[in-house]
C-alpha positions as CSV (number, residue, x, y, z in Angstrom):
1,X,18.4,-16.6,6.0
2,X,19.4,-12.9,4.9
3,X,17.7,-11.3,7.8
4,X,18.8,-7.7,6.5
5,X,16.9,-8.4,3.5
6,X,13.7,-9.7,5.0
7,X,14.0,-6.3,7.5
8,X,14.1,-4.4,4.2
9,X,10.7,-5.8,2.7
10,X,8.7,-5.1,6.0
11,X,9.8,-2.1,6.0
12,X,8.7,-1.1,2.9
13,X,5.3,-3.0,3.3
14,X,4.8,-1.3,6.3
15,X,5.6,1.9,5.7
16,X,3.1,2.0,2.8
17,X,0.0,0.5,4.7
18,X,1.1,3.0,7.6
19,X,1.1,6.1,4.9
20,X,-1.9,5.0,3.1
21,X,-4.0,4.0,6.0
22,X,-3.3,8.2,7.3
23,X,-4.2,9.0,4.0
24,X,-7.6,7.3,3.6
25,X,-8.4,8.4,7.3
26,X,-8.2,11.7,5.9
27,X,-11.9,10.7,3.8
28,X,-14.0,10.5,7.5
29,X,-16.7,12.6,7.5
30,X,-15.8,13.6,3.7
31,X,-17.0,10.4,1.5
32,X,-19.3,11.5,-1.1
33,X,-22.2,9.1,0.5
34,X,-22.1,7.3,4.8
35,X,-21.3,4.7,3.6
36,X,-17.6,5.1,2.3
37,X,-17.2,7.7,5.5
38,X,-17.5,4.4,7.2
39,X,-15.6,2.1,4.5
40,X,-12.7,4.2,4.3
41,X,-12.5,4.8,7.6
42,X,-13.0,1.0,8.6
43,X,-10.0,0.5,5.7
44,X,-7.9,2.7,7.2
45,X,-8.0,1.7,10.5
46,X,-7.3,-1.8,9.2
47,X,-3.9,-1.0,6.9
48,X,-2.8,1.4,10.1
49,X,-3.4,-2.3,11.8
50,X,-1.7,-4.5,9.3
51,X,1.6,-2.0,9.1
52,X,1.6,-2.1,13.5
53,X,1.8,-6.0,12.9
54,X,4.8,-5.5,10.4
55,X,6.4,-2.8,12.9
56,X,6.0,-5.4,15.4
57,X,8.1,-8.7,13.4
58,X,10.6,-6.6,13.2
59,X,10.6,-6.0,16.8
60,X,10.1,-8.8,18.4
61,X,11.5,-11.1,15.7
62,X,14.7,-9.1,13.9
63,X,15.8,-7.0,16.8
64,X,14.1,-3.7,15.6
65,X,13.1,-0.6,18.1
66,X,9.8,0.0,19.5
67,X,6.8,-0.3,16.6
68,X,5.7,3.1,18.0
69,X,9.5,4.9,18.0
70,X,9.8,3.4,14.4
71,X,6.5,5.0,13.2
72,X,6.8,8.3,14.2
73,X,10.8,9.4,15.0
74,X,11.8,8.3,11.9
75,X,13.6,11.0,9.1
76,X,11.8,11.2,6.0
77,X,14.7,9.7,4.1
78,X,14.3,6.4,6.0
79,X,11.0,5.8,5.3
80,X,10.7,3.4,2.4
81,X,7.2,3.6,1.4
82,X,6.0,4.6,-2.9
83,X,5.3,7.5,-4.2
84,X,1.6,6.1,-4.7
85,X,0.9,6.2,-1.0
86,X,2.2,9.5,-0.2
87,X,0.2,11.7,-2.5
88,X,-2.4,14.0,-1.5
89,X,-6.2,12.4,-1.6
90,X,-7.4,14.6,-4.7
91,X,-11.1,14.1,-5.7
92,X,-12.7,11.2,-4.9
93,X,-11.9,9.1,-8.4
94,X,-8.2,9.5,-8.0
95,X,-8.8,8.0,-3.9
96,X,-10.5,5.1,-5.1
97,X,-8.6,4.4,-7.7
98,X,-5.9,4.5,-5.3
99,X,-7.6,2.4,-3.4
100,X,-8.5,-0.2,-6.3
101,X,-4.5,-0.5,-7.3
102,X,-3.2,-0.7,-4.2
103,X,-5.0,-3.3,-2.5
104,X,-4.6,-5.8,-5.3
105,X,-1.0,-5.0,-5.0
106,X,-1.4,-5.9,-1.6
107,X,-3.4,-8.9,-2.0
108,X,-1.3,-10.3,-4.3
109,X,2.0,-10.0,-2.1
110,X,0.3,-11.3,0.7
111,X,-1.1,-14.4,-1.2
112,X,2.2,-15.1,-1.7
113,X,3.3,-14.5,2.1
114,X,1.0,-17.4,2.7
115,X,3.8,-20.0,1.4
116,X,7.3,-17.9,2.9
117,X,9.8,-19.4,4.8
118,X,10.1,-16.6,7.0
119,X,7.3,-18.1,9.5
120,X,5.7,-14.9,10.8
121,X,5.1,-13.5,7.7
122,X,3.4,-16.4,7.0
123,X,1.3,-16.3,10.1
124,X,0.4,-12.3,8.8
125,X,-1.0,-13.3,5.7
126,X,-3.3,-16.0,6.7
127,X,-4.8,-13.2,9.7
128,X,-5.0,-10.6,7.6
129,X,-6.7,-12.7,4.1
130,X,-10.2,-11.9,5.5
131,X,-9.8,-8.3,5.5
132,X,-8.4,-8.3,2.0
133,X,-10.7,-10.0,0.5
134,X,-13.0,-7.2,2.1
135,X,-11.0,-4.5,0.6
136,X,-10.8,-6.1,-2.7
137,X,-14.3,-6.3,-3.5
138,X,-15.2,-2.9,-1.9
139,X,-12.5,-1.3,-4.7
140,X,-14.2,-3.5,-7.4
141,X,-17.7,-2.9,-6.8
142,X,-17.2,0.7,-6.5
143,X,-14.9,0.9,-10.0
144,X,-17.6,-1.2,-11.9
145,X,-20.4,1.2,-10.3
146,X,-18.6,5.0,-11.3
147,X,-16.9,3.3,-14.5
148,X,-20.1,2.2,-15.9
149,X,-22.4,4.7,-14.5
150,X,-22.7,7.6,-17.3
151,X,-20.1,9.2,-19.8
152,X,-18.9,11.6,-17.4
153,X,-17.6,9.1,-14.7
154,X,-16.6,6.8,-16.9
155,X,-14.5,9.6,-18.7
156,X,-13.0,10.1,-14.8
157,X,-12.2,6.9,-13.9
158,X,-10.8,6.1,-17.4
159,X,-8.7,9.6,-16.1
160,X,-7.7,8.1,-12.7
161,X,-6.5,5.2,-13.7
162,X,-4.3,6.6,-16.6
163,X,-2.8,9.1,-14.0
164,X,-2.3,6.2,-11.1
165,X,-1.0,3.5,-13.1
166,X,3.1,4.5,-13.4
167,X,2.5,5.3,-9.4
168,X,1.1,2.1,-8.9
169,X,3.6,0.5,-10.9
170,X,6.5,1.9,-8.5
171,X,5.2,-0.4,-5.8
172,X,6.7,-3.1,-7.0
173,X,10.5,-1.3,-7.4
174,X,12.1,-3.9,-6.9
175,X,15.7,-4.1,-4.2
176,X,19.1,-4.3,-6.3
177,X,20.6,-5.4,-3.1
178,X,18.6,-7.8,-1.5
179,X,15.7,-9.0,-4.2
180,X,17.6,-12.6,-5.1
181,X,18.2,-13.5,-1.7
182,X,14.2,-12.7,-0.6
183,X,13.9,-15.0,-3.5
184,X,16.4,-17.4,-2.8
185,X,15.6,-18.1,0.6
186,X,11.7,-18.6,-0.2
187,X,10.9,-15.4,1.5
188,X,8.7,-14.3,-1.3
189,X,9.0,-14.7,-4.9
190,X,10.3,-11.3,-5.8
191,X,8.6,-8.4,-7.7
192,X,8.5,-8.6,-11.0
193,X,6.7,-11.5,-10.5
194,X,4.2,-10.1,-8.2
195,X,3.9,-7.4,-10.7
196,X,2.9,-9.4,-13.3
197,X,0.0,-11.1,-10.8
198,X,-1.0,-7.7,-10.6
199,X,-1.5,-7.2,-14.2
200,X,-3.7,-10.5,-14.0
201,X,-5.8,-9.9,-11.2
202,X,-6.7,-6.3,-12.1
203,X,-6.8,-6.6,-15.9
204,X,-10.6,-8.6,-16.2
205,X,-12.0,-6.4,-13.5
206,X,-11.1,-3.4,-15.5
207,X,-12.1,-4.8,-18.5
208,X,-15.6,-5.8,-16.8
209,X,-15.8,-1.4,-15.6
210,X,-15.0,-0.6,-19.6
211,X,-11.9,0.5,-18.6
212,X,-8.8,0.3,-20.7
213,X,-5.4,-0.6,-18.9
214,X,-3.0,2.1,-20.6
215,X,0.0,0.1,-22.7
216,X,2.4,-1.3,-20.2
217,X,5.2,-1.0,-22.6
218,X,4.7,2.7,-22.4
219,X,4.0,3.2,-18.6
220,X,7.4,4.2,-17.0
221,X,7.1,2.8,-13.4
222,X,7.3,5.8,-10.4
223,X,10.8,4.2,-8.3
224,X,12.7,5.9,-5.7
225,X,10.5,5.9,-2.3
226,X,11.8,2.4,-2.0
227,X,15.6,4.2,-1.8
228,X,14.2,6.8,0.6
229,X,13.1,9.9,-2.5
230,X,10.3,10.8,-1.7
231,X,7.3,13.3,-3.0
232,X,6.7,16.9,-1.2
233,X,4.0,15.4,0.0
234,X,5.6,12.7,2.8
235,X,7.2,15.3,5.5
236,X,4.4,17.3,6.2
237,X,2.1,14.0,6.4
238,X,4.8,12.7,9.2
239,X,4.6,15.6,11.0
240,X,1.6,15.7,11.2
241,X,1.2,12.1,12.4
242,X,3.9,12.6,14.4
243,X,2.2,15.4,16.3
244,X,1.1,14.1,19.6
245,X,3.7,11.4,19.9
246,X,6.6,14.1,19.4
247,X,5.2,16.1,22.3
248,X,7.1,13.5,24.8
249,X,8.1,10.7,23.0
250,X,9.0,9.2,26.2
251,X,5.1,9.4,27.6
252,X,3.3,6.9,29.0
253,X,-0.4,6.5,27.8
């Protein structure tokens, strides 16, 4: 078993769920009603959760550093998470829209986590189905209700998703240098196949909001966080989650 290669998908899963948990954290005390100050925040807390749980197989498991050390004194350029997670939260459409994508991305790879080879992975995705199955139908409800709600929010959402998709799309850039062994070794069954999933799940739940999926064959995935490019938009979120840890890294709390 490649264990290089199973270090590299953690990694990538984890930074994204740590990025995009900070980034929906970002929506407390801001949601348009209570209640999504509380979902999002309840969402984020769990993703922040789900990435610490990564953080930690590759500590205890593949000889990594400390889950907090790894989270926060990290250079930008060796964080491996997309370009979908590290953008700024916008207006509330392009958020849950975010929101909608990602976690069926999410849902999807850790469905298939539930049959790896690599054990705690395994173990991770039958913890952690409960509270994707939460997020999942929070997203959908929430697309149906603004997609089908008047002309005007349908008009936005139709807007959100047309501007998400190619983002979305980049979570699934797949690893020139380690993809067939993940496969070969039953880690996981690799990412164009995952991507396709994703088309599956979130295709009749769009159709159900009105929405129309944009042509695929025109949609130029978003790559390059995976390699370590990243948006503007990463360094000044790591420092400023990295703010209180940096003060003395070697603290006890």
């Amino acid at each position: 078993m490649n264990t290089t290669a199973i270090k590299d998908l953690i990694i990538k899963m984890a930074d994204d769920e740590l990025i995009l948990g900070h980034r929906n954290s970002e929506w407390t005390g801001l949601g348009p009603v209570m209640e999504e100050d509380i979902a999002f925040s309840s969402m984020a807390q769990d993703k922040i959760g789900h990435a610490l749980a990564l953080y930690q197989i590759l500590h205890e498991q593949l000889d990594g550093v400390d889950p907090d050390r790894f989270a926060f004194l990290r250079a930008e350029k060796d964080f491996r998470s997309s370009h979908l997670v590290e953008m700024p939260n916008g207006e509330y459409d392009f958020s849950l829209m975010r929101h909608f994508l990602f976690d069926h991305a999410e849902a999807v790879r850790y469905e298939s986590l539930a049959a790896s080879a690599f054990e705690p992975l395994k173990s991770l995705a039958f913890k952690i189905k409960g509270e994707l199955k939460y997020h999942t139908l929070h997203a959908n409800a929430w697309v149906m209700q603004l997609s089908n709600a008047n002309e005007e929010s349908h008009a936005r959402m139709q807007q959100a998703l047309d501007n998400t998709i190619a983002l979305a799309a980049g979570i699934f850039e797949p690893s020139e240098k380690w993809e067939s062994d993940l496969i070969s070794y039953e880690i996981y069954p690799g990412e164009q196949i995952l991507f396709q999933r994703w088309i599956e799940r979130i295709s009749p739940i769009l159709e159900q909001a009105s929405l129309r999926l944009p042509d695929l064959k025109t949609v130029t995935p978003v790559y390059g966080g995976r390699k370590g490019y990243h948006t503007i938009y990463l360094q000044p979120l790591l420092t400023e989650m990295g703010e209180v840890y940096n003060l003395d890294a070697e603290a006890s709390w």
